[in-house]
C-alpha positions as a Markdown table, in Angstrom:
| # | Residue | x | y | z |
|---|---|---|---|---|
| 1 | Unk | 0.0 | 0.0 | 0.0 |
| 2 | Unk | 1.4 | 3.8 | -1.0 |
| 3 | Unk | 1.2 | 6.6 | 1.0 |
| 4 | Unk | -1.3 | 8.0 | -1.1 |
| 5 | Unk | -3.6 | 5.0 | -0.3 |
| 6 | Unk | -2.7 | 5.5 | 3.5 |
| 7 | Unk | -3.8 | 8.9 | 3.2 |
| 8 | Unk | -6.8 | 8.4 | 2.0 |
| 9 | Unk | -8.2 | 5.6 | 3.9 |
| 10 | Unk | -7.1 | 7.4 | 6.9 |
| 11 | Unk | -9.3 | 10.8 | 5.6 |
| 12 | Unk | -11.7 | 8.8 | 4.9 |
| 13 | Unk | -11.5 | 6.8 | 8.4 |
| 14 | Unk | -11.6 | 10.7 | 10.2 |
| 15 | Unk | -14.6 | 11.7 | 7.9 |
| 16 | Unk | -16.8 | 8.7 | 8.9 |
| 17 | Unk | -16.0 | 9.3 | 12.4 |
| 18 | Unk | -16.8 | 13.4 | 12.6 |
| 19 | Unk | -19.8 | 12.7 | 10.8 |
| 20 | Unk | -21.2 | 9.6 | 13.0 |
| 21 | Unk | -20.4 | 11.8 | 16.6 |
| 22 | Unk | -22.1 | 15.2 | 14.9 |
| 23 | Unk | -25.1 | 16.1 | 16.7 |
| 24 | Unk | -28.1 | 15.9 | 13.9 |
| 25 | Unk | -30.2 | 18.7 | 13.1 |
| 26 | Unk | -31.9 | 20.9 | 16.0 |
| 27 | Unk | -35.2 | 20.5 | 16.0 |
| 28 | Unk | -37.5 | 23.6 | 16.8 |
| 29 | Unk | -40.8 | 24.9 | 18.3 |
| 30 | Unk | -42.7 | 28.1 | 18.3 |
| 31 | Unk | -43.3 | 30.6 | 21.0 |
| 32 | Unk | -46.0 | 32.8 | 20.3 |
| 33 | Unk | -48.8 | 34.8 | 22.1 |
| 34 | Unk | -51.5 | 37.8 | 22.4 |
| 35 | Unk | -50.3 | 40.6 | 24.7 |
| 36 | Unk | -52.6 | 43.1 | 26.4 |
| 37 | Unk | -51.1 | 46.5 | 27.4 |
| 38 | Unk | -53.2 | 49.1 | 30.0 |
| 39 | Unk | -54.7 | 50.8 | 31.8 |
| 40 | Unk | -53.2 | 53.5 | 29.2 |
| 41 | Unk | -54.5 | 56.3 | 31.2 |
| 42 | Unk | -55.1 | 56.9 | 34.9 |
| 43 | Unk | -59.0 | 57.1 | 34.6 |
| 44 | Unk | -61.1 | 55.6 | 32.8 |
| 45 | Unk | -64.8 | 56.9 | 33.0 |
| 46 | Unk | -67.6 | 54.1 | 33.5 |
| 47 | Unk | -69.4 | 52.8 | 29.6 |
| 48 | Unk | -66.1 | 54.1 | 27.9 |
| 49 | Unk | -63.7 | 51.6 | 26.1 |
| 50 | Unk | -60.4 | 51.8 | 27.0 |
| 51 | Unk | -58.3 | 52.9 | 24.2 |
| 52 | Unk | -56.6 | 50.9 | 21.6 |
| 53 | Unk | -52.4 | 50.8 | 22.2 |
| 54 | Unk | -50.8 | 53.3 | 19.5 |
| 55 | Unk | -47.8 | 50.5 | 17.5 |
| 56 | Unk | -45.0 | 52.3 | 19.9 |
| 57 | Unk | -46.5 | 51.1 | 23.1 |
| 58 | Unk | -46.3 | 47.8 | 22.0 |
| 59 | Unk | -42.7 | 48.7 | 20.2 |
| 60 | Unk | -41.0 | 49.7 | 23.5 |
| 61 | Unk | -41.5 | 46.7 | 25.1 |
| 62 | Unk | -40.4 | 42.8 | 24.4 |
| 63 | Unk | -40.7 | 39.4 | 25.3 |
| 64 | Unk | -37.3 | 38.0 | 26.6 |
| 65 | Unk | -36.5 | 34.4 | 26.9 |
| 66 | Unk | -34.3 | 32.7 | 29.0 |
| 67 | Unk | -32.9 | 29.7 | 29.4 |
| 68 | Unk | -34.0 | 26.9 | 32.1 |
| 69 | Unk | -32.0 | 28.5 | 35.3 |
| 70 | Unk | -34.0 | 31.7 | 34.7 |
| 71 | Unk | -30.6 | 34.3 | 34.4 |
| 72 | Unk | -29.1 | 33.3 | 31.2 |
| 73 | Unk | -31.0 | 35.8 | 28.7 |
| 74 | Unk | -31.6 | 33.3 | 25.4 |
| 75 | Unk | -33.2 | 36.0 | 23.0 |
| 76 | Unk | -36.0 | 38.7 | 23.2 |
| 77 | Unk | -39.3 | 39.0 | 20.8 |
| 78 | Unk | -41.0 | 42.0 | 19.0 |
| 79 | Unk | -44.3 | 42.7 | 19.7 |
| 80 | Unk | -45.9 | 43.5 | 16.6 |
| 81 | Unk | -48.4 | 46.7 | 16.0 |
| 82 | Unk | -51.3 | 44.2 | 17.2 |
| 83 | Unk | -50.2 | 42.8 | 20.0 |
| 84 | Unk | -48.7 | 39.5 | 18.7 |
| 85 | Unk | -45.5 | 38.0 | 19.1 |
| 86 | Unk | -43.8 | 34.8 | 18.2 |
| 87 | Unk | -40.5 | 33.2 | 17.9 |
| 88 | Unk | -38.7 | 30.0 | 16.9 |
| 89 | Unk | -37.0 | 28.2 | 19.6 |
| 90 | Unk | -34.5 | 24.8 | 19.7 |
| 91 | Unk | -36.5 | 22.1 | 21.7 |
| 92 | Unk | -36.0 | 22.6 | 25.8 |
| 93 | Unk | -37.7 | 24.1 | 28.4 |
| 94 | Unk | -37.2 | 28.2 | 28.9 |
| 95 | Unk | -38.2 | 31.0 | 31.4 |
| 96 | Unk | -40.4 | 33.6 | 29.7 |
| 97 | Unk | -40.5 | 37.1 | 31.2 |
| 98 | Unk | -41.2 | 40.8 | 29.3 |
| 99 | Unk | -38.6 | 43.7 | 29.9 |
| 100 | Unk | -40.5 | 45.4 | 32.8 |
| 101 | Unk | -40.1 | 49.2 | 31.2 |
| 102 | Unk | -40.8 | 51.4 | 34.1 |
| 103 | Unk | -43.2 | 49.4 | 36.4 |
| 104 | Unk | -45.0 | 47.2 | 33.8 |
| 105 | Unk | -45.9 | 43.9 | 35.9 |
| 106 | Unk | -47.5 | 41.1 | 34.2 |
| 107 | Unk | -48.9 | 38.8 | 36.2 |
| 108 | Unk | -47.8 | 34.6 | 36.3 |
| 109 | Unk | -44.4 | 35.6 | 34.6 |
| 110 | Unk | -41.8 | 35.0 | 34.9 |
| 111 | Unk | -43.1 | 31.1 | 33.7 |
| 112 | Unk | -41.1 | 27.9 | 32.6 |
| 113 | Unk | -42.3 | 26.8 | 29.5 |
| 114 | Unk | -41.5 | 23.7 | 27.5 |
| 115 | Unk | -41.1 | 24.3 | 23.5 |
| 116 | Unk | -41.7 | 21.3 | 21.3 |
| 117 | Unk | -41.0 | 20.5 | 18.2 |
| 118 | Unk | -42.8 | 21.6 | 15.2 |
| 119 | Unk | -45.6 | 22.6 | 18.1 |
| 120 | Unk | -46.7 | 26.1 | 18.8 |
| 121 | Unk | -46.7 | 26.9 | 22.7 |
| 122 | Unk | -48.9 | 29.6 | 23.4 |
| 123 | Unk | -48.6 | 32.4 | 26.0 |
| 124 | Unk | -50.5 | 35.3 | 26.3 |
| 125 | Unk | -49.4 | 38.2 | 28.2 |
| 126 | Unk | -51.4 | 41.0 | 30.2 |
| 127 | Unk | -49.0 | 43.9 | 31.0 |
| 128 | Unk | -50.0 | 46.4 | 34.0 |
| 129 | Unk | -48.3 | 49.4 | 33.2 |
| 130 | Unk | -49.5 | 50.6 | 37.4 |
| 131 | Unk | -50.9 | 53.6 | 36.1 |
| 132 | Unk | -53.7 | 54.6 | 38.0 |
């Protein structure tokens, strides 16, 4: 046997083996959800609708992900002009929170949630924004 042959069966001996050990592809989920925003003024009178959220109330605020332990942000979501958000995430199980601008609460989060794949998990959000 050459060198050449040697070579090559040895390549090809290292290829096989990188390949077999490579993780396969990551398989992903979806996170989406409806988020409510108000009160969006301090009173409002008794028979009259609160008002719609202009697209910059929902702008200046996001949906942030982190992983399991609940400290290691993972990635943050726009909330669109309506309301909605949604994101792909790999398979696992994640802590979803919002960005608290000024004293925005939103009760039941932060929440663990379990993405799986090709599966939409669905969380909707209420935001207080504490204006009274």
């Amino acid at each position: 046997m050459t060198k050449l042959h040697l070579h090559r069966g040895l390549f090809l001996l290292l290829l096989i083996t990188i390949t077999a050990c490579s993780p396969g592809p990551r398989e992903y989920g979806t996170l989406a959800g409806q988020v409510a925003i108000g009160p969006l003024v301090p009173v409002v009178r008794e028979g009259e609708e609160e008002s719609t959220p202009a697209p910059e109330v929902y702008a200046a605020r996001e949906i942030v992900v982190y992983k399991q332990n609940g400290k290691t942000e993972f990635a943050r979501l726009e909330i669109n002009s309506t309301g909605w958000y949604q994101g792909e995430l790999p398979v696992g199980v994640y802590v979803v929170d919002i960005n608290h601008l000024g004293i925005d609460m939103a009760k039941g989060l932060p929440s663990e949630v379990v993405i799986t794949a090709g599966a939409v998990t669905r969380v909707d959000i209420d935001i207080d924004t504490g204006i009274r």
